[in-house]
N, C-alpha and C positions, 0 to 999 in steps of 0.2 A: 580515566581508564577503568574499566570494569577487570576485577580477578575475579577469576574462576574459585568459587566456595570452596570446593576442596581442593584447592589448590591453597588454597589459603588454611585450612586446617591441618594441611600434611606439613608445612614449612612453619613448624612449631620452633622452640628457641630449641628442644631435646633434639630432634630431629636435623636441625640442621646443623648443632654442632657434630653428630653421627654422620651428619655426610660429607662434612667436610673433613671429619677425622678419616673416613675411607676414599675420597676424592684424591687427597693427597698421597694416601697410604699406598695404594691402587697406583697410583704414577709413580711411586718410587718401584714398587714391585716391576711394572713395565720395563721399568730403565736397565732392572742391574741383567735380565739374560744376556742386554747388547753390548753393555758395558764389561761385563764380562767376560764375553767370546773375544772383542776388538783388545782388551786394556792385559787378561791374565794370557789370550791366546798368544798377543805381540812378543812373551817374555818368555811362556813355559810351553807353547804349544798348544794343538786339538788334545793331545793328552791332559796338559793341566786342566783345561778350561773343563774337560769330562769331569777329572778328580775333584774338581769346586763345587760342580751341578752333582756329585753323587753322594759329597758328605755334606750338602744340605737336604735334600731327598732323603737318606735314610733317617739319619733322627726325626726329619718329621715325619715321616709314616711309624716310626717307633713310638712315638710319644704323644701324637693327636690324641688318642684314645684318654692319657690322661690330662692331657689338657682341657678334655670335657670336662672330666670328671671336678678336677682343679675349678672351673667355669662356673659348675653348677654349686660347690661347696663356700667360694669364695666370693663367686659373683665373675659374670666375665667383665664388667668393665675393667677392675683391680684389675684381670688376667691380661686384657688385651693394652692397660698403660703400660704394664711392667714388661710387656713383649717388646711394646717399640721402643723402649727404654733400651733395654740391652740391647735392637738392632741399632738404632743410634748410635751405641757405643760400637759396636761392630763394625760397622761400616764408615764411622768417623776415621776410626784405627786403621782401616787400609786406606781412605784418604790421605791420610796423613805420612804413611807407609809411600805413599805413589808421589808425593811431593818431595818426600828427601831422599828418593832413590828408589830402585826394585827391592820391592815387598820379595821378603822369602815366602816360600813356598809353604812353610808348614803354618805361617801366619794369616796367608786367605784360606788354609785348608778351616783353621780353628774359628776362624773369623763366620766361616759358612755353615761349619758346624752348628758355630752357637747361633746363628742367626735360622738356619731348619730349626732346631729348637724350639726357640722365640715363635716362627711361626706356627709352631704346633701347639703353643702354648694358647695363641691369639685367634687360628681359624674357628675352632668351636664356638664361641662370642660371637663373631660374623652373623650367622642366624638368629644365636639368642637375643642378641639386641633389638633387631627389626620389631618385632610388637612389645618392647618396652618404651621404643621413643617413638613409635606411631602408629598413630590409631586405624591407619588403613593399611596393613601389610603389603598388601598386592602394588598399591600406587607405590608407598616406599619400594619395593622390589623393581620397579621396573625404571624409578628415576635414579637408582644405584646402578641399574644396568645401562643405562645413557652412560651416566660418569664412567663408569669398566670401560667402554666401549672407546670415550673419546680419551682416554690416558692408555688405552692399548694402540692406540693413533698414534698419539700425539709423545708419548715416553719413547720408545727407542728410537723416533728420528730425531727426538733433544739429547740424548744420548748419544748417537751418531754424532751427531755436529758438536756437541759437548769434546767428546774424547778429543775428534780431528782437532778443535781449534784452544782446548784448554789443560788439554791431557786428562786421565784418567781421575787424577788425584779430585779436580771438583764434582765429576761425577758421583764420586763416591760420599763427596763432602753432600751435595745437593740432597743424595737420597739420605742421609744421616738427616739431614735438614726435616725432609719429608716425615720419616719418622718421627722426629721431637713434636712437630706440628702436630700430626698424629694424636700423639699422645697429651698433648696440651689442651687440643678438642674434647677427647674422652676425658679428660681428669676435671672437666669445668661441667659435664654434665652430671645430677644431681644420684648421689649413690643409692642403686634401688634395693630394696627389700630381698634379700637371697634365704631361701628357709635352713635351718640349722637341723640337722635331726644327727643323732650320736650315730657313725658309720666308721668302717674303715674305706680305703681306697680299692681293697678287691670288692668290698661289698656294693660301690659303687658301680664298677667295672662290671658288676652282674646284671647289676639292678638296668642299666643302659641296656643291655645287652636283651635284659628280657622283654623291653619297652623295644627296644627295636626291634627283634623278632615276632613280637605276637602283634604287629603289626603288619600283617601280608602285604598288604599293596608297596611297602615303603621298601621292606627286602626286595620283593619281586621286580620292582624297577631296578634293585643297584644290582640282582644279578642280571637281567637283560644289560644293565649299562655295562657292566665287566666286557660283556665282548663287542659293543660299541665303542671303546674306549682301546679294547688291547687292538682291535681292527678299523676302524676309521680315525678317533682321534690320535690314536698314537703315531699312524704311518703318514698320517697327515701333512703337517708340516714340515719333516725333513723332506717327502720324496715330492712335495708339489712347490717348495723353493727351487728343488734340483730339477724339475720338468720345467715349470714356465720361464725358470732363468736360462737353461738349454737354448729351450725355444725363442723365448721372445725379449731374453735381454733381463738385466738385472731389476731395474725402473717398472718393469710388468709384473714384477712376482709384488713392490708397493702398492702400485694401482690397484691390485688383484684385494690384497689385503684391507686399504684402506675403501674398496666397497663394498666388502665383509663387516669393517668398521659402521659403515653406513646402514647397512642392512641391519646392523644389531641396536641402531638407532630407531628405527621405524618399528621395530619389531617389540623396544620397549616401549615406545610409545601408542602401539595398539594394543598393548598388556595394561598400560595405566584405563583403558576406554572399555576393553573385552573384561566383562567378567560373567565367564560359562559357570553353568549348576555343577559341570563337571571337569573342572581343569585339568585334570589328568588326560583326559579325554581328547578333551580341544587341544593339549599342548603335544599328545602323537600327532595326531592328525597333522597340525603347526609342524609340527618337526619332518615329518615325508621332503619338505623344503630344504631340504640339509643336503639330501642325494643331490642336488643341483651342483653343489661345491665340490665333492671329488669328481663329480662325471666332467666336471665344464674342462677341468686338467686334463683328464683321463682322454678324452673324445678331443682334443686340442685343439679348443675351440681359438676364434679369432679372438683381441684384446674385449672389445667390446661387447661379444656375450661368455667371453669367460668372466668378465665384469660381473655383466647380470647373476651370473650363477653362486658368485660369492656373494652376492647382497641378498638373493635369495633364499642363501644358506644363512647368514647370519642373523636374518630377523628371525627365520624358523629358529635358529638356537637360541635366541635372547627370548620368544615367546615362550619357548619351552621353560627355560630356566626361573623365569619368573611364577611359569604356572607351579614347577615345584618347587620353589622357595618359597611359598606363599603356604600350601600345601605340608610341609612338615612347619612350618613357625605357626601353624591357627591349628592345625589336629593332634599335635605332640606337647602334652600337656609342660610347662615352662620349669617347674623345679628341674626336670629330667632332659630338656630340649638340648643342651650344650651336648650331654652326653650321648643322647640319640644322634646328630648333627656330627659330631666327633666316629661314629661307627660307620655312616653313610659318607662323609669323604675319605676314609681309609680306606673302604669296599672301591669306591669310583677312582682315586689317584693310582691304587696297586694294579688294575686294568692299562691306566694311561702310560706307568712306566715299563710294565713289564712288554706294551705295545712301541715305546718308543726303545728300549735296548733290544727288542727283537728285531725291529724296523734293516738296520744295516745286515747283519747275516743272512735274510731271508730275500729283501732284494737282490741279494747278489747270486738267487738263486732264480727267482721269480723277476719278468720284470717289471720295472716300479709302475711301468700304466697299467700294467694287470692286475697288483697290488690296488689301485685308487679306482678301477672298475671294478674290481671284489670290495672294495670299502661303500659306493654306490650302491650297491645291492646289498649288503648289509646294512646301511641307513637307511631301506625303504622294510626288511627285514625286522630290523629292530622296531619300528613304529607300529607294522602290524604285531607284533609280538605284543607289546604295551596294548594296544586293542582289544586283543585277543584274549588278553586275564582280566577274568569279569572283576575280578574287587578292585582293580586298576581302573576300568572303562568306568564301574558304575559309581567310582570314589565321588562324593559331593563336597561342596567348597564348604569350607565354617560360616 
């Protein structure tokens, strides 16, 4: 059997224990929205299962910023074992809680607490690791987005069948699981070099802040994304479960999904092949692809090119995301990258939720297919916009 050369330099011993520590990590993440809505909704309701998803959401929008900071002072591997160390314990604890009765209420609140946290502790790392364990960022980015892709598949229907046939409590044991492995991968790869220079943590908190700002093209995308975020991704998925399940049954709104899955498979693997002078560039253009996926809801199309329109939209989104994860891990210099990385999903998550708590009050004003045909034209909107900013268009690759 002939391997492909760089296939064979990307899959280094660094490198492949980093993908398996996110491979895993990534499929626990999947599991617990479904595990959660089916195992805390059965006990305390649509209201608890909200009050779980809001006290993990707010600490981590509170605290990424120093989780950068933390990242770059300590090093994110340390930052990102000792996260899934405490989700471990987290989520072990309401396992355990679900096997010898119902978990009280203030104990998955704390449980989720500390687990938003943890992952605020742990996303800035995310980035910062990709060009420490490999020498080609882009292929690494786009074989991480394979793996996202088939554990956003494949995690909450093992969680579905998980709860129905074992109850709640191994769910939660499983992702505890996930995490240790997690953190077993990262602790066996080899501790890198992090620079020490005498700072405090506001001085840090600046110093990010200024690397990210006098960087225009990197602001100017996360303000275009803000309102791609508060108006397509956020109305997204609540009001295109509630249309295709209306319409064409519950089974349609999976197939729907798992050829979104699909598409973001094809989409990372012509990101591992395509490499433009100007990724930014190529990866608007890529993205135009996206509008397929609220219009095919919107326009209510039959199963089979509402299909098409999610597979459509999903390679455009996994080519895009790989053009800019590549993009800020090669032109954001690495002492400062955790902390630059830490500003840019603060900016991009505070769009997606203040899009999904608007999402209910305003359809109930507007309705939801006018909502996702106004989401269509703002994802062909937002692409020219990214176009349309020359230090965006004419950004070149490292």
């Amino acid at each position: 059997m002939i391997v492909d050369a760089a296939a064979k330099q990307l899959w280094t011993r660094n490198f492949s224990l980093y993908f398996g520590a996110r491979a895993v990590s990534m499929l626990g993440d999947a599991m617990m929205p479904v595990a959660a809505a089916l195992a805390v909704g059965a006990v305390y309701g649509v209201s608890g299962v909200g009050y779980v998803l809001a006290v993990w959401t707010t600490p981590f929008v509170l605290f990424i910023l120093f989780g950068g900071v933390f990242a770059d002072r300590i090093g994110a591997r340390a930052m990102m074992v000792g996260a899934d160390l405490v989700r471990t314990v987290t989520q072990l604890a309401v396992g355990i809680a679900f096997f010898v009765g119902t978990p009280p209420l203030w104990l998955l609140l704390l449980a989720s607490a500390l687990a938003g946290t943890a992952a605020a502790m742990f996303q800035p790392g995310v980035n910062g690791m990709v060009p420490l364990v490999a020498g080609d960022p882009q292929r690494a980015n786009a074989t991480l987005k394979i793996a996202d892709a088939a554990t956003q598949l494949g995690g909450p229907v093992l969680a579905g069948v998980m709860t129905a046939l074992t109850g709640p409590g191994a769910v939660y044991t499983l992702d505890a699981a996930t995490f240790l492995a997690s953190a077993c991968c990262l602790a066996l790869l080899p501790p890198f070099e992090v620079r020490r220079e005498p700072s405090t943590v506001l001085r840090d908190l600046r110093r990010g802040w200024y690397e990210f700002r006098t960087r225009t093209w990197m602001w100017s995308v996360i303000v275009i994304w803000v309102f791609f975020s508060l108006l397509v991704f956020g109305p997204l998925i609540p009001l295109g479960s509630q249309l295709i399940g209306e319409r064409l049954g519950a089974p349609a709104y999976g197939w729907a999904m798992a050829a979104m899955g699909t598409g973001t498979v094809f989409g990372g693997l012509a990101a591992m092949r395509i490499r433009p002078a100007r990724p930014l560039a190529a990866g608007a253009v890529a993205l135009t692809g996206f509008a397929c996926l609220p219009l095919s809801i919107a326009l209510e199309l039959p199963l089979p090119e509402l299909m098409a329109g999610h597979l459509v939209g999903g390679a455009a989104w996994a080519f895009w995301s790989v053009m800019w994860s590549t993009s800020v891990q090669t032109l954001v210099p690495r002492d400062v990258l955790n902390r630059v990385t830490a500003y840019e999903v603060a900016g991009s998550v505070c769009g997606l939720a203040l899009g999904q708590a608007l999402v209910g009050p305003v359809s109930s004003v507007v309705a939801p297919r006018d909502l996702l045909l106004l989401g269509g034209g703002v994802s062909a909107a937002v692409c020219a916009a990214l176009l349309l900013v020359p230090v965006i268009r004419r950004l070149n690759r490292a």
